[in-house]
N, C-alpha and C positions, 0 to 999 in steps of 0.2 A: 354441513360438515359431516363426515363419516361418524358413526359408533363409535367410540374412544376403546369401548372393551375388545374392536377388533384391531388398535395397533402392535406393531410387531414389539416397537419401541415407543416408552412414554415415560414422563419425566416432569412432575407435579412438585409447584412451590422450592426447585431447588435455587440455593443460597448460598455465594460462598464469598467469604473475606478474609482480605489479606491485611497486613499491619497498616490501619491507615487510608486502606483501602476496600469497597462493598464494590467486588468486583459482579456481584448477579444476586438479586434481589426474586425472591419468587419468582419464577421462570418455568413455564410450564409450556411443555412443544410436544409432540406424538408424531410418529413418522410411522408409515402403513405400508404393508406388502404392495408392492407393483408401482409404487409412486416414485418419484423425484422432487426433492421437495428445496429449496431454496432458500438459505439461512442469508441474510442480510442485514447490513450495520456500518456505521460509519467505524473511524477511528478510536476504541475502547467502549464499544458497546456490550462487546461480553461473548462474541462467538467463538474466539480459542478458546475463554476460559469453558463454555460449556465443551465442544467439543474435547476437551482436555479430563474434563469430567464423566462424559458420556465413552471415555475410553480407557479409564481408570489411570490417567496421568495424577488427579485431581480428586482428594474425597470432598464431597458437596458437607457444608456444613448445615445447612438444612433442607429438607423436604426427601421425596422420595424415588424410587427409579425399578420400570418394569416393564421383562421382557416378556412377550406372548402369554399378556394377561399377571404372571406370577410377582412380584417383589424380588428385588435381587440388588448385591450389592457388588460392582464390578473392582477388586483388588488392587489388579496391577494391568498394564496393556497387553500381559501375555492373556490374563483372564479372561478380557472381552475378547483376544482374540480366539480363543477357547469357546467362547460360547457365540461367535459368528459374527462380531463386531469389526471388520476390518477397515482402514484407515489408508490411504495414498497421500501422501503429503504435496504440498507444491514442490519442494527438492528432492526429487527421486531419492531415494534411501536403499539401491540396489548398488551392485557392486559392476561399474562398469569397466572395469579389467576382465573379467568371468564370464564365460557366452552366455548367453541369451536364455540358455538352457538349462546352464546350473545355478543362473539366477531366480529362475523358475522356482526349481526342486530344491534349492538350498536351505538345508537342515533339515530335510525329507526325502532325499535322495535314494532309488533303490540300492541295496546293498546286499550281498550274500558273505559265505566267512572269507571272501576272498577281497572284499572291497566294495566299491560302487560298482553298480552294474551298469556301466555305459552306453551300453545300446539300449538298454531298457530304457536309462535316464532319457536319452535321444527320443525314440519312439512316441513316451512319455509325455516328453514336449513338446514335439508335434504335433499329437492330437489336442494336448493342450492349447495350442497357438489357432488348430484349426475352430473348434469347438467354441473358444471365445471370444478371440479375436477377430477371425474370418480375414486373416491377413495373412502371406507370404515370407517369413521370414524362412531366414537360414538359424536354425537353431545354433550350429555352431560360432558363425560371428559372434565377436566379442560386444556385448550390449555397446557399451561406447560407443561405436560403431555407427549407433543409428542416431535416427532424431529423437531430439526431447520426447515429443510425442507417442514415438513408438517406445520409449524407456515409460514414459506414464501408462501406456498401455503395459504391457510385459508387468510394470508393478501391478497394476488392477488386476491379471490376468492370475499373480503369483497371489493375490488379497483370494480369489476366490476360489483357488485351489483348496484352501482349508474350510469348506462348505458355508461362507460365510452369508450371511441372511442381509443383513446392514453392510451397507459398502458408502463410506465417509469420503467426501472427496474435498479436497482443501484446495482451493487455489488452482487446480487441474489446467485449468488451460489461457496460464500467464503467460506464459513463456514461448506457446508458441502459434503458429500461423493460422488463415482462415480455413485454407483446404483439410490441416489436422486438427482443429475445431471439430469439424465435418464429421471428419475418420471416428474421433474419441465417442461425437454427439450418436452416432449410427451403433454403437459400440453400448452403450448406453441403454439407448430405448431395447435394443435386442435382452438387456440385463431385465428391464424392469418387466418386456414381457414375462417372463420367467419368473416374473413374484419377486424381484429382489426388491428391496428398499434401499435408496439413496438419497443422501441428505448431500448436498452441492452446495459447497461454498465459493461467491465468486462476488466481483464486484461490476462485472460486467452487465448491462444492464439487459442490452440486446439477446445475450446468451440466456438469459435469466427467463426470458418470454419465449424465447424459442425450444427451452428441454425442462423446465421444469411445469409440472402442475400442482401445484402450492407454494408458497412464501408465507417463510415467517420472519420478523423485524424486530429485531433489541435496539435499544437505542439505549447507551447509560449505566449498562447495567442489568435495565431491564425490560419485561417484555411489552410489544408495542401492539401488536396483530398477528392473525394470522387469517392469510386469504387464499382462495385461487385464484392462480396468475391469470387466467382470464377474465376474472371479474376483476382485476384490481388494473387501471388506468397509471400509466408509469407517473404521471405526475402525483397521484394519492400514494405509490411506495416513494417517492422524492421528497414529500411530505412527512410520510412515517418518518424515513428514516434521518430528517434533518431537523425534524420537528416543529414544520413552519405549516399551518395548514393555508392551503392554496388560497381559500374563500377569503381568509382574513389577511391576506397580504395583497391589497388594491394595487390596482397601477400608477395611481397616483403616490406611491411611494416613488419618489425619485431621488437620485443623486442630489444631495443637498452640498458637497464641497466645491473649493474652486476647480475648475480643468485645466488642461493642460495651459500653461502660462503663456501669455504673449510670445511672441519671438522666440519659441521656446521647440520650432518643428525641426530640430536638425536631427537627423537619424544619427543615433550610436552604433547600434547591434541589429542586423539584420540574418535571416535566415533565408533559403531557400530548399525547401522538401527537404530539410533536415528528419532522419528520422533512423528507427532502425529495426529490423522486420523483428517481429516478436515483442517487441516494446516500447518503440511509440510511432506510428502512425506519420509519415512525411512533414514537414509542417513549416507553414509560413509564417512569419513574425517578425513583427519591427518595433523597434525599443527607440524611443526617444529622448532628448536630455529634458530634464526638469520633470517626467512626470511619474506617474505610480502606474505601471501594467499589474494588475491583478488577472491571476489564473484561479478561474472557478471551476469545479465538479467536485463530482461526489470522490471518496476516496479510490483512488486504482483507476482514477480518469484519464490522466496520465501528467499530470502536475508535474509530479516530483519526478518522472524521468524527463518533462521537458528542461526541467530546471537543470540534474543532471546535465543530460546532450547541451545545454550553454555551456557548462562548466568547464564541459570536457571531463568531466567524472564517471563519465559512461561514453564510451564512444561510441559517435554515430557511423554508421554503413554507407549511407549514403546523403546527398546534400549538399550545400555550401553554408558557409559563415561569412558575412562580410563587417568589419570594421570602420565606419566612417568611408563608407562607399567601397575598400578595398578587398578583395577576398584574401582568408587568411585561413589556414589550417592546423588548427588547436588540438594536438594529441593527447592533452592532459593539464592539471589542472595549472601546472605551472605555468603554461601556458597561456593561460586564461588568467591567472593572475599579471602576468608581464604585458599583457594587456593592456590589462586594468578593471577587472572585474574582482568582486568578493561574492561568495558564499557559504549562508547562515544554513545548516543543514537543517532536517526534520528535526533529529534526533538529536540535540544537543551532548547530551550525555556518551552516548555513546561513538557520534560521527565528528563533536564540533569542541566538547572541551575533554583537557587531560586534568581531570579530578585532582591529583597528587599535588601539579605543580600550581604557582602561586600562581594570583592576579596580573601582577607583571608577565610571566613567561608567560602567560597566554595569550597576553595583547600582544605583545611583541611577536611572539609565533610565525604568523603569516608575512609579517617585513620582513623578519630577519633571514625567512623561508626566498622570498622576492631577491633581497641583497647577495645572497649564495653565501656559503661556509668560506668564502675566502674574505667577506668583507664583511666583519664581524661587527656588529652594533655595540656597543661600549656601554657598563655598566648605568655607565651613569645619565646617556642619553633613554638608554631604557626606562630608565627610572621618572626622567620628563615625560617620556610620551604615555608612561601609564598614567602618573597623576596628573596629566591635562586631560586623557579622555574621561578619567572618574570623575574629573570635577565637570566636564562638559555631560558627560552623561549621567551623572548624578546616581551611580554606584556608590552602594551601603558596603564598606567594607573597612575592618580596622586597619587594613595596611595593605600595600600593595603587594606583600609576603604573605597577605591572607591564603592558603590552600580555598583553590576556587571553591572544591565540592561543598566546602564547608559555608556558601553564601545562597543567600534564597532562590528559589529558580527564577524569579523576576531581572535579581540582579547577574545570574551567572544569564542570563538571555544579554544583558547590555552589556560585558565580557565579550562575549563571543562578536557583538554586533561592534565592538570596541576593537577587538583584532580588525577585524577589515578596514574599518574607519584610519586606524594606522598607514596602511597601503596607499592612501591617498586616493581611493578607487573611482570609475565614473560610471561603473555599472555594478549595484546591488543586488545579487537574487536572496532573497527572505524565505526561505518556504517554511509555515507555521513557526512563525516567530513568536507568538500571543502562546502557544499551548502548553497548557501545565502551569501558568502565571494567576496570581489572583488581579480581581477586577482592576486595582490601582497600577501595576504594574503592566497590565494590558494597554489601558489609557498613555501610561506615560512613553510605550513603546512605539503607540501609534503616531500620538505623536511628534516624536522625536523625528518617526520616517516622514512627517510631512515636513518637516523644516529639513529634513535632506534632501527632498524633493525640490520642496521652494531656494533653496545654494544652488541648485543644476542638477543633483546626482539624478542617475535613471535607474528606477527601482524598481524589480520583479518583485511579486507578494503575493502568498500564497496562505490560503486560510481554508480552514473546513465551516470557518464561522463564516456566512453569507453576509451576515450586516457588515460584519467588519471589512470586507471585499468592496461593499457598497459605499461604504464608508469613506473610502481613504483613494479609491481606483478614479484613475485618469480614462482608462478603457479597459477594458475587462475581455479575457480570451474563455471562453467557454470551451471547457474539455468533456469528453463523454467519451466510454470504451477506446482508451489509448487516442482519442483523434482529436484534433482541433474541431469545434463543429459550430462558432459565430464569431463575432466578434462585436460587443459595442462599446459605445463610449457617450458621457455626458449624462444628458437627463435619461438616455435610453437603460440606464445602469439603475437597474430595482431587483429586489430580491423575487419579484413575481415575475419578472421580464428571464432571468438567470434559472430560473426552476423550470420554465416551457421550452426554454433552450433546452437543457437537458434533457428535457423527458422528450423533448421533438426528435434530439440528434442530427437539426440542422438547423 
């Protein structure tokens, strides 16, 4: 590894906690002039909160932070942008009404006592466009105008306008395709000649080996390694960052549940190149009655947009859906409820329950959503359907007027999983239904979804936890960089068989 006394940026034992929560635990990363360095982690490992920190959104409660060699303690975002710390988000943060060009110059625009100087400004940003970019744009078009890509660019371009030394890249290239990949990656290496430093967050894996030279890996909170990406083997960062090591997970670990049940091959939900450019990858997939499909990868595999595109929560571009051999075309999620599908989102909290209202109105939700506003459900059958699923699903709650928020995250998980149960549904998609639950409440979630398995229901599951995938799966879809990339099923289903899929990518 390099001299630590020549990083540009370094960042020793910081620490920070929130009510409840140790969101980073001594954490110590150094980023160097001319490098691209590669920040990676699963789901709450700790990379916003550092970079949130490292840009003064966030004062660190312990340890220390310095720039070219000196101590310094970074205020606010205007500060680090002051002292050459600039930041591009995954959601552009420019003004796409405003050309190209005053999104450039904006809030540094030249000016004389008469106004902005316009042709200046124009001029300006041309050689701006040409110099860093090395791209074709009409300064005047309105940014909107163009693609995601080139609005990422244009932000990068406006980050290093103000001489900035560190250029932070979040998520850069989710949203769009492989050609502007390309374009951003070429765009890039020309920065780092030039001495810049970049810290590149992504979760893409292929991207990760192709423009960075170092990775670093939190996992929890806290830090796990730090290598170069040529000495580090995808399967040892798949390891870091899941925290399973490869050596000590044999082959002989196999699927120990039952599989898919006798007489049990009749296809529900089928796909064909379902997919949609910029977010997930074509894809084929067949769902059958009585068993568990688990979707495995690492996080930003593309899980949670496949689950989405079933939903119809996300609309796909291209593709087919079929129904029981039929093709159907599902614009939304009503759709897919009329169906007869449910979905348990990631995020409970914010996508799956309404905190305010009781236990009742939330189970009821999604039927009464199904029945329409003209066929109103009656107070009192509401009232049955909540307290038969609390007693079948063994929610803790003093009343069915309980205000959900107000019930443990285990139980507001069997809530949520209790709306759809309502619908009468034949296809479940779960994705991280276990996360945030303590251990008893994990258990009794799983298996709950195996006795809906074993009734007929057909149930997507989606987990970051690999045992519990292993666990509970009928067949397993292996995801990696947006794409479908194996499929197995039976004994074939181990946590070492699902880590070589990944790190193979086919």
């Amino acid at each position: 590894m390099q001299d630590e006394s020549a990083a540009l940026l370094s960042m020793q034992n910081i620490s920070k906690y929130f009510p409840g929560v140790r969101a980073l635990s001594k954490i110590n990363f150094s980023l160097f002039p001319g490098e691209i360095h590669a920040l990676m982690g699963q789901y709450g490992a700790g990379k916003s909160t550092l970079i949130k920190i490292m840009t003064g959104v966030y004062q660190p409660d312990e340890g220390d932070m310095y720039f070219q060699g000196q101590k310094f303690h970074v205020e606010s975002p205007e500060h680090a942008q002051n002292m050459g710390i600039a930041t591009v988000y995954q959601e552009v943060n420019l003004c796409p009404n405003l050309t190209v060009a005053e999104n450039l110059l904006l809030g540094r625009e030249p000016r004389s006592f008469m106004g902005i100087r316009w042709k200046t400004l124009l001029s300006e940003s041309q050689r701006i466009i040409k110099e860093k970019l090395e791209l074709d744009l009409d300064p005047t078009r309105p940014l909107g105008s163009y693609s995601i890509a080139i609005q990422q660019m244009v932000a990068i371009a406006r980050a290093l306008c103000v001489r900035s030394t560190v250029l932070i890249l979040d998520e850069p290239t989710s949203s769009i395709d492989e050609t502007e990949v390309e374009r951003l990656f070429s765009i890039l290496r020309k920065l780092k000649q030039e001495g810049l430093a970049i810290l590149f967050i992504t979760h893409f894996i292929n991207q990760v080996y192709e423009i960075s030279d170092k990775i670093t890996v939190l996992r929890n909170g806290e830090y796990v390694g730090t290598a170069r990406t040529k000495d580090l083997p995808k399967i040892n960062l798949i390891s870091m960052m899941v925290g399973k090591n490869p050596e000590e997970i044999v082959d002989t670990e196999v699927h120990k549940n039952v599989k898919i049940n006798e007489g049990s091959q009749q296809e529900i939900l089928c796909t064909s190149g379902l997919g949609r450019n910029g977010y997930l990858k074509p894809l084929d997939l067949s769902l059958y009655k009585g068993e568990v499909l688990g979707l495995a990868g690492l996080l930003g595999s593309g899980r949670t947009e496949t689950a989405k595109l079933l939903f119809a929560a996300e609309r796909a571009m291209e593709g087919s859906v079929y129904w029981y051999g039929k093709q159907v075309y599902p614009q939304s999620p009503s759709d897919t409820i009329s169906l007869g599908m449910g979905f348990c989102p990631e995020d409970r909290k914010t996508e799956g329950l309404l905190g305010d209202l009781s236990v009742r109105e939330n189970i009821i939700l999604a039927l009464q959503a199904k029945r329409g506003i003209l066929n109103y459900l009656q107070r009192k059958n509401q009232e049955e359907i909540a307290n038969r699923l609390i007693a079948e699903l063994g929610i803790i709650t003093p009343g069915t007027e309980q205000p959900v928020k107000n019930l443990s995250g285990g139980n507001q998980q069997k809530v949520l999983l209790a709306r759809w149960l309502a619908t009468n549904p034949e296809v479940l998609i779960l994705d991280e239904p276990t996360r945030g639950i303590d251990v008893g409440a994990k258990g009794e979630i799983l298996q709950r979804i195996l006795s809906l398995r074993d009734t007929g229901f057909a149930i997507v599951f989606i987990s970051s936890e690999l045992e519990e995938v292993v666990a509970i799966s009928d067949r397993v879809a292996v995801f990696r960089d947006k794409k479908k990339v194996a499929e197995i099923q039976g004994d074939e289903i181990a946590e070492h068989t699902i880590m070589q899929l990944i790190a193979q990518g086919e």
